[in-house]
VEXVEX-157689 format. One record per residue (C-alpha): residue number from 1; residue in three letters; x, y, z. Coordinates in nm, 4 decimals, decimal comma. Example, Ala and Ser with C-alpha at 12.3 -4.5 7.8 and 13.67 -1.06 7.14 Angstrom:
# residues 2
<r 1; 'ALA'; <1,2300; -0,4500; 0,7800>> <r 2; 'SER'; <1,3670; -0,1060; 0,7140>> 
***
This chain:
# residues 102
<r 1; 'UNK'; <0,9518; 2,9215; -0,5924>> <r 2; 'UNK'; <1,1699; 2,6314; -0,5900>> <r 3; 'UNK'; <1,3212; 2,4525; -0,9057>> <r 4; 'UNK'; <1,1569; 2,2109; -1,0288>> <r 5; 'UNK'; <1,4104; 1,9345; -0,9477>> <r 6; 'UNK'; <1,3817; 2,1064; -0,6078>> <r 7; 'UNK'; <1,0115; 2,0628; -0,5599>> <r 8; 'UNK'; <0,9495; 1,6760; -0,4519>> <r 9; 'UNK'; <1,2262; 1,7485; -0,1979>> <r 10; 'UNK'; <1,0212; 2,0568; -0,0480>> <r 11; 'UNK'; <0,7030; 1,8289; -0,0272>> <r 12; 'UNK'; <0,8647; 1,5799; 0,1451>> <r 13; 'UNK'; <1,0271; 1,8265; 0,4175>> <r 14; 'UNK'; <0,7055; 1,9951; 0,4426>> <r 15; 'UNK'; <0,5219; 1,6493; 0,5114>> <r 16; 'UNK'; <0,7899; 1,5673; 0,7443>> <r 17; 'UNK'; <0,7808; 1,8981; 0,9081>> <r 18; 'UNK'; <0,4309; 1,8206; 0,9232>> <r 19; 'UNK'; <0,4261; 1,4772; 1,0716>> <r 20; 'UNK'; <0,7039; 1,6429; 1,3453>> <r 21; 'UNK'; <0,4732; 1,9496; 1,4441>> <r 22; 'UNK'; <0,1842; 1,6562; 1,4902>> <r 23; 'UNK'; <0,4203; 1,4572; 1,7495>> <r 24; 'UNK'; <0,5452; 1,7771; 1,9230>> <r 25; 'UNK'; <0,2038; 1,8913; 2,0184>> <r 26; 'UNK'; <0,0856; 1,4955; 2,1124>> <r 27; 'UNK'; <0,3812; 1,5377; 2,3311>> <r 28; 'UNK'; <0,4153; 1,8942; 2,4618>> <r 29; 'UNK'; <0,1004; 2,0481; 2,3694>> <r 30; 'UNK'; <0,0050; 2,2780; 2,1518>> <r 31; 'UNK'; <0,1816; 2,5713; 2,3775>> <r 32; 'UNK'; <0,5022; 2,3417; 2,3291>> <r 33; 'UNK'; <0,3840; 2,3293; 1,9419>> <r 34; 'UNK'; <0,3593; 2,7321; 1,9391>> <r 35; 'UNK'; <0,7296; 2,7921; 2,1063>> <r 36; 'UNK'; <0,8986; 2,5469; 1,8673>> <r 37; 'UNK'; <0,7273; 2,7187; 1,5354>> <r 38; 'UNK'; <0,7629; 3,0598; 1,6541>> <r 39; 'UNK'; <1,1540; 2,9648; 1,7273>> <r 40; 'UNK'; <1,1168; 2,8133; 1,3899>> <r 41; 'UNK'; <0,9489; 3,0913; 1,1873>> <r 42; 'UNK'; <1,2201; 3,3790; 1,3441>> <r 43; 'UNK'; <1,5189; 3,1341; 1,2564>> <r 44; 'UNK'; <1,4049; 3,1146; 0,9346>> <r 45; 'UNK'; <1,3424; 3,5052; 0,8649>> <r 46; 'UNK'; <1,6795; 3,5923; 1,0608>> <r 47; 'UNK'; <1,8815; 3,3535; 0,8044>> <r 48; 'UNK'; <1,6951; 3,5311; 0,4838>> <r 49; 'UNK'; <1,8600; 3,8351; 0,6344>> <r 50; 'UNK'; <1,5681; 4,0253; 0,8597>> <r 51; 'UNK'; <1,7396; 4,2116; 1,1368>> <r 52; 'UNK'; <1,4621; 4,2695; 1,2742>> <r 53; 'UNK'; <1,3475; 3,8971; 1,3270>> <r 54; 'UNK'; <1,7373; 3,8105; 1,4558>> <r 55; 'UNK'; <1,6982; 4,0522; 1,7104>> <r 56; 'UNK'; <1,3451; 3,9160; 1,8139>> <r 57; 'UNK'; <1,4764; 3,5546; 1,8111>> <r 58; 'UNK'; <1,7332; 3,6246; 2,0615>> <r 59; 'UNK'; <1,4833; 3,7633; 2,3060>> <r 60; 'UNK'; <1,2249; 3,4644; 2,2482>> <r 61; 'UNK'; <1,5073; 3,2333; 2,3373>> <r 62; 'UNK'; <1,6380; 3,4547; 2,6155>> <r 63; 'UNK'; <1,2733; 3,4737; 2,7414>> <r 64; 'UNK'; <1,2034; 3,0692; 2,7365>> <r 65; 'UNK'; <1,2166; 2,8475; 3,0080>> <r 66; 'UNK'; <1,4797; 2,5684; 3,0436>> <r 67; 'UNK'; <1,1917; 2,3003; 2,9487>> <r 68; 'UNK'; <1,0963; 2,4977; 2,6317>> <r 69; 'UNK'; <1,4609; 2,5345; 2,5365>> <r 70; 'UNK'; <1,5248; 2,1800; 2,5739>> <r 71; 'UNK'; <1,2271; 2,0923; 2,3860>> <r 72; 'UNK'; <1,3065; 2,3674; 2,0597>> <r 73; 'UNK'; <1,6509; 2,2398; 2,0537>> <r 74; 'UNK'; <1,5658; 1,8718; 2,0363>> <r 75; 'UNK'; <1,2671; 1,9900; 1,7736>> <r 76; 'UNK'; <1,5220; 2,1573; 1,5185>> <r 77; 'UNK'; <1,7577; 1,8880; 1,5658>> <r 78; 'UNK'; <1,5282; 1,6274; 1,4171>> <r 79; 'UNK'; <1,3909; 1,8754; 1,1783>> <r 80; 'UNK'; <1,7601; 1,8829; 1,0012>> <r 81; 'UNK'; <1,8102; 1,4930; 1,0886>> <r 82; 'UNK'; <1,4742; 1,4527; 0,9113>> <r 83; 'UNK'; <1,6364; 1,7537; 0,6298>> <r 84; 'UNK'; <1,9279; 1,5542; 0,5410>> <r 85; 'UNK'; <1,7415; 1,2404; 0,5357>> <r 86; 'UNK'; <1,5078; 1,3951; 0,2480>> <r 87; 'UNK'; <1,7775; 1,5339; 0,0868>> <r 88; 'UNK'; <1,9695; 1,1715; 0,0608>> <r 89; 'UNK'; <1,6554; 0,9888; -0,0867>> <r 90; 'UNK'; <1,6312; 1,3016; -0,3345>> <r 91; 'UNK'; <1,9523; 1,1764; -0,4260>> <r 92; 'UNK'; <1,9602; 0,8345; -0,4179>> <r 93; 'UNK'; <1,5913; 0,8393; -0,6357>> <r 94; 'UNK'; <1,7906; 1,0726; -0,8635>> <r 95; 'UNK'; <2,0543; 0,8536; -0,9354>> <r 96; 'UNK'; <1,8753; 0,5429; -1,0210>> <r 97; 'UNK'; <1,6531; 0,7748; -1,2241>> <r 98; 'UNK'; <1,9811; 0,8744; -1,4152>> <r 99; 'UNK'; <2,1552; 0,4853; -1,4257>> <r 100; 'UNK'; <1,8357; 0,3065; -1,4709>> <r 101; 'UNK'; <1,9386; 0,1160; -1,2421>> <r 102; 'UNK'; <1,8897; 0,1301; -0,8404>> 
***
């Protein structure tokens, strides 16, 4: 469970993560939609240290078209643009918390 300093930040990259999944399936579909959270979801298990889902991730990506490649890569790359962007508000709303000043 995250901190509690940490938990506006996770809401906000779960609404964002949200709001992306809605555009990716208006755009791609909601095969496109399954690729990019499957990608997603083995990523995410393969950095907490599963071997098992590293191993599985390769093959997904091995297995996936040039199309859905192009189209997970572009989706994870706004995911951290939209990450970062979260994380700078957190700490922009943190330090005119702090000042009392903005």
């Amino acid at each position: 469970m995250p901190a509690e300093s940490e938990q506006p930040l996770a809401a906000a990259v779960a609404h964002l993560q949200l709001r992306l999944d809605e555009t990716i399936q208006k755009i791609a579909g909601s095969e496109g939609l399954v690729v990019v959270a499957r990608v997603r979801e083995l990523a995410r298990a393969a950095h907490e240290g599963h071997a098992e889902a590293s191993a599985e991730l390769k093959r997904t990506v091995a297995d996936l078209s040039a199309d859905q490649r192009r189209l997970v890569v572009r989706a994870l790359a706004i995911l951290l643009d939209l990450m970062n962007v979260a994380e700078d508000r957190e700490r922009f709303d943190e330090r005119g918390r702090g000042s009392g000043t903005i």
